[in-house]
C-alpha positions in Angstrom: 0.0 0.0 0.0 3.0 2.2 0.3 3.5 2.4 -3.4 0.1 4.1 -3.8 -0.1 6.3 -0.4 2.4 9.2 0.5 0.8 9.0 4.1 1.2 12.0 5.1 -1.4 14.8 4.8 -0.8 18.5 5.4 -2.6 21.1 7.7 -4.9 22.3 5.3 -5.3 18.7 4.7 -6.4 17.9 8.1 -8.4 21.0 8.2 -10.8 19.3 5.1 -10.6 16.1 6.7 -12.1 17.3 10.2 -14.6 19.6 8.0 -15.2 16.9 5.8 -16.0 14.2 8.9 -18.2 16.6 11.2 -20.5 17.4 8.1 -21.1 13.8 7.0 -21.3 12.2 10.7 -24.3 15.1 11.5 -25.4 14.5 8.1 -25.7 10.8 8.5 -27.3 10.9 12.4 -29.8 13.4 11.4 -31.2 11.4 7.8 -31.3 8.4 10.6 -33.3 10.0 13.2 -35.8 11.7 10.6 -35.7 8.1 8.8 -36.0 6.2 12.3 -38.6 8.8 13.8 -40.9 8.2 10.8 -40.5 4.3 10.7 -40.4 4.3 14.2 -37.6 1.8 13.6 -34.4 2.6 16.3 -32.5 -0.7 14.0 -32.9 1.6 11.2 -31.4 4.8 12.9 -28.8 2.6 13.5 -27.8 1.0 10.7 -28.0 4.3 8.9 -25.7 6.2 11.5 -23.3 3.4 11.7 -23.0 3.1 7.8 -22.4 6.9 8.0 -19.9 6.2 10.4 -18.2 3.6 7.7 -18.6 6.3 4.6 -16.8 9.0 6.7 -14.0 6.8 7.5 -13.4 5.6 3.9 -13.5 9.4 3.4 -11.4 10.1 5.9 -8.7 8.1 7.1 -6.8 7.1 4.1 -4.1 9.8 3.1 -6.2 10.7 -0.1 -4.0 13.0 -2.4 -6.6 16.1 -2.0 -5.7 16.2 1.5 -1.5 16.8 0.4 -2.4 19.7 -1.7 -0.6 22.3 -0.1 2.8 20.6 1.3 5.0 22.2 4.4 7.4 24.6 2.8 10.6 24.2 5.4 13.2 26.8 6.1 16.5 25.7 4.4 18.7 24.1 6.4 21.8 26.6 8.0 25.2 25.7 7.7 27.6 26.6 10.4 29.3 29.0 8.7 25.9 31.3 7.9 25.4 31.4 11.3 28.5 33.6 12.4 
């Protein structure tokens, strides 16, 4: 898996990735109540929450190239003889 993963992700990366989580998660829990409510089915809720839960993950946690998009630019490193 390393051939097709950098595995790292930046800041702005992580930024999406929280974003990206907290919107599908609420998304999810609240198309499961409304769904559940209706049915009055609580399995239901459930199933639909937890498959949320799955979906956000597969969203999420893999080191997707959208979330390297904007790489940390280091300092260059200084030599001994810059510093004096």
């Amino acid at each position: 898996m390393s051939k097709w993963f950098e595995w790292r992700i930046d800041f702005e990366g992580q930024k999406l990735s929280e974003i990206i989580s907290q919107v599908t998660i609420v998304l999810f829990a609240v198309i499961g109540f409304v769904y559940g409510f209706l049915n009055q089915d609580l399995l239901a809720t459930m199933y639909i929450y937890f498959g949320g839960i799955i979906f956000t993950s597969i969203l999420t946690l893999p080191p997707w190239p959208i979330y390297n998009k904007h790489p940390v630019q280091w300092l260059p490193e200084i030599s001994e003889k810059d510093v004096k």
